[in-house]
C-alpha positions as CSV (number, residue, x, y, z in Angstrom):
1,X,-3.0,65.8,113.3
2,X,-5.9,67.8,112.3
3,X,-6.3,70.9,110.1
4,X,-8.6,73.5,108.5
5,X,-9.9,73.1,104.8
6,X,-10.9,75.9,102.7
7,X,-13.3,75.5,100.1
8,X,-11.2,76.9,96.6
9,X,-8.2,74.7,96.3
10,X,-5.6,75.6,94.1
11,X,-7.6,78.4,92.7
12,X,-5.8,82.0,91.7
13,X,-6.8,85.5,93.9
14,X,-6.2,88.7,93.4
15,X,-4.9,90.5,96.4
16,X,-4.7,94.0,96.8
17,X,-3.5,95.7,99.9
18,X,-2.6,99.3,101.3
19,X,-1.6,101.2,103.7
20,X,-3.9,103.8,105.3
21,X,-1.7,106.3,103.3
22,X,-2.3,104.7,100.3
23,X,0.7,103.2,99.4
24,X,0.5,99.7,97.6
25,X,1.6,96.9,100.0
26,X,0.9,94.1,97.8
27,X,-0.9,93.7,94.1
28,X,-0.6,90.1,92.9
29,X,-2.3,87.5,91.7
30,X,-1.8,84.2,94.4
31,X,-2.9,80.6,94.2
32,X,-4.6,78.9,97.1
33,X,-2.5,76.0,98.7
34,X,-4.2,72.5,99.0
35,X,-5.7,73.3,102.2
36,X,-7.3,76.2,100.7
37,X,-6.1,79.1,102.1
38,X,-3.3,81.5,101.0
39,X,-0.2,83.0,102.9
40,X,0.4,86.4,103.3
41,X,3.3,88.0,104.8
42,X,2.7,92.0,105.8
43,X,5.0,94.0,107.4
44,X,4.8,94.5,110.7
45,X,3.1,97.3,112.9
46,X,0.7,98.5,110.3
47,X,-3.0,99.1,109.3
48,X,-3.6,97.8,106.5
49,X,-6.6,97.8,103.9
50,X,-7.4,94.2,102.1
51,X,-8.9,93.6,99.1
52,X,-9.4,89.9,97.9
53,X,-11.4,89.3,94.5
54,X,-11.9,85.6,93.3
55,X,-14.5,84.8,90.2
56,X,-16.4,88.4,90.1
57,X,-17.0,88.3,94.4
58,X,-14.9,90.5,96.7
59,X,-13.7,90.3,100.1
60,X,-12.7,93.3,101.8
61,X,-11.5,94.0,105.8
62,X,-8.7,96.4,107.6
63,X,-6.4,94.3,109.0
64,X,-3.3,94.8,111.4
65,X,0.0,93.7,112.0
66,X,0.7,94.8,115.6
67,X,2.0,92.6,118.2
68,X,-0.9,90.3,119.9
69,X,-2.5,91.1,116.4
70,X,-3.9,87.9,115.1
71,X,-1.6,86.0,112.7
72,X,-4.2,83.8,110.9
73,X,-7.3,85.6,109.7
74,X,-10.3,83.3,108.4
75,X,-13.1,85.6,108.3
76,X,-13.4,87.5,105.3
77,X,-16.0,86.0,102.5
78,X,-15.8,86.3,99.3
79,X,-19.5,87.9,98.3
């Protein structure tokens, strides 16, 4: 069986998410599992804005949760 591997491995993030009316979705601190990446479950049927920050960089996208919507997102970078 093969797999993907991130690069930061067990490492703490701080996610924030919203919204587009601004309401807070999610703002936590989460840990990267051994693979890398981290989980995220979002309610469904929304736009939502995403803010990652790890070690002073920042990733940020708009991301939605509509059906066909992707379910595994691997292209925001940290910069």
């Amino acid at each position: 069986m093969t797999g993907c591997q991130a690069e930061l491995v067990a490492q703490d993030f701080d996610v924030y998410i919203e919204d587009t009316d601004g309401n807070v979705v999610l703002d936590k601190t989460v840990k990267s599992h051994p693979n890398g990446f981290i989980d995220l479950w979002l309610p469904r049927e929304q736009n939502l804005n995403v803010t990652i920050e790890y070690a002073g960089k920042v990733a940020q996208s708009q991301l939605s949760t509509f059906e066909g919507d992707n379910t595994c997102v691997t292209t925001m970078q940290l910069s």
